[in-house]
N, C-alpha and C positions, 0 to 999 in steps of 0.2 A: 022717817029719817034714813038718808044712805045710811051704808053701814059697810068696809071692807076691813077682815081683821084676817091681819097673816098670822101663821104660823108655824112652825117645826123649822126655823133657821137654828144651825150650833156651829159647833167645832166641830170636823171631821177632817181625817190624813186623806192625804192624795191619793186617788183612788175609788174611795169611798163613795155611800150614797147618802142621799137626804132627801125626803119626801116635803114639799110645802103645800101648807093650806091654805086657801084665801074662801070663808066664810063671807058670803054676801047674805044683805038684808037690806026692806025698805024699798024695794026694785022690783018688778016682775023679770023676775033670772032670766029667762026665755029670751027675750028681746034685748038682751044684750052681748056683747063682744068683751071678755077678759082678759086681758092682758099682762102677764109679768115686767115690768123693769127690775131694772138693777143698777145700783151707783155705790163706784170705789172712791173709796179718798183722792181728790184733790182732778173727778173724770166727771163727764156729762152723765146723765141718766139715759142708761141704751136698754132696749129693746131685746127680750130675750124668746118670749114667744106668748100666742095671741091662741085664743078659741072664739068662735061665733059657736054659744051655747046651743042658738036652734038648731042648728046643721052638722054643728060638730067639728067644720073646719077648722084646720090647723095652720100656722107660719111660726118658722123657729128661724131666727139668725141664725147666721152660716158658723157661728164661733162656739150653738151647741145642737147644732143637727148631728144624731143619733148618739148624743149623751143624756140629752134631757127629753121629757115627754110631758104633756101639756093633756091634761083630760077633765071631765068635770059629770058631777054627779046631781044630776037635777033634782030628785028627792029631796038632797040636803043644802042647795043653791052652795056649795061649795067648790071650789076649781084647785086643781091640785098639779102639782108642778114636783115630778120623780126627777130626779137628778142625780146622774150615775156619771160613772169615771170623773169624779169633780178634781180641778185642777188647781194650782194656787191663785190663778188668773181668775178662778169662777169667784174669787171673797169680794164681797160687796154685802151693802143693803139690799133687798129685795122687796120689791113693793108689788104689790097688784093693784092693776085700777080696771074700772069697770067705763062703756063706751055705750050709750045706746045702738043699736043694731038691727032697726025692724026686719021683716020678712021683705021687704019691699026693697033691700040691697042686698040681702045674704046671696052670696055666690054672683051676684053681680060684680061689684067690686071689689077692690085687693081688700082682705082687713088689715085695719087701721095698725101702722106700726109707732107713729111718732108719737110719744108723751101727749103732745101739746093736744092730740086728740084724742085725747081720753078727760072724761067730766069727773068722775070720782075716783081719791084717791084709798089705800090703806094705809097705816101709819110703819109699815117697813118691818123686816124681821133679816136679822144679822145673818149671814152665813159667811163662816172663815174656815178658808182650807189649807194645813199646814202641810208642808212639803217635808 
């Protein structure tokens, strides 16, 4: 059985950092692409940044290129998302979903940024940033 479980969303002042975890299972980690979204009250689910676990590549929206950092630790099939200078504008849900990703497109094509293509979700972990 899939399995993505977020974790380390809270409260933190403006400024501030928060590390998230997204624990995968049930998958061969390797051959997949992970991806963070994120959704505010009453806003679409956008796109915050993506890893292809085989290669390591990276994509971060333009709204937290060089706040946030997107890395993952294959030992423990978990992906982690540092989140520094957080804004009031970063509070949302935060989800990670996982995308298959054979060798057979890594670095070929862009990774995947839209929701709709990604197969497995996690069930979201809060972060609110008070100003």
């Amino acid at each position: 059985e899939v399995q993505l479980v977020e974790s380390g969303g809270g409260l933190v002042q403006a400024g501030g950092s928060l590390r998230l975890s997204c624990a995968a299972s049930g998958f061969t980690f390797d051959d997949y692409a992970i991806g963070w979204f994120r959704q505010a009250p009453g806003k679409e689910r956008e796109g915050v940044s993506c890893i292809s676990v085989s290669d390591g590549s990276k994509d971060y929206a333009d709204s937290v290129k060089g706040r946030f950092t997107i890395s993952s630790d294959v030992a423990k099939n978990t992906v982690y998302l540092q989140m520094d200078s957080l804004k009031p504008e970063d509070t949302a849900v935060y989800y990670c979903a996982a995308k298959s990703w054979p060798l057979l497109v890594v670095g070929k094509v862009p990774l995947p940024r839209g929701p709709y293509e990604y197969d497995y979700w996690g069930q979201g972990t809060q972060v609110t940033v008070s100003s």
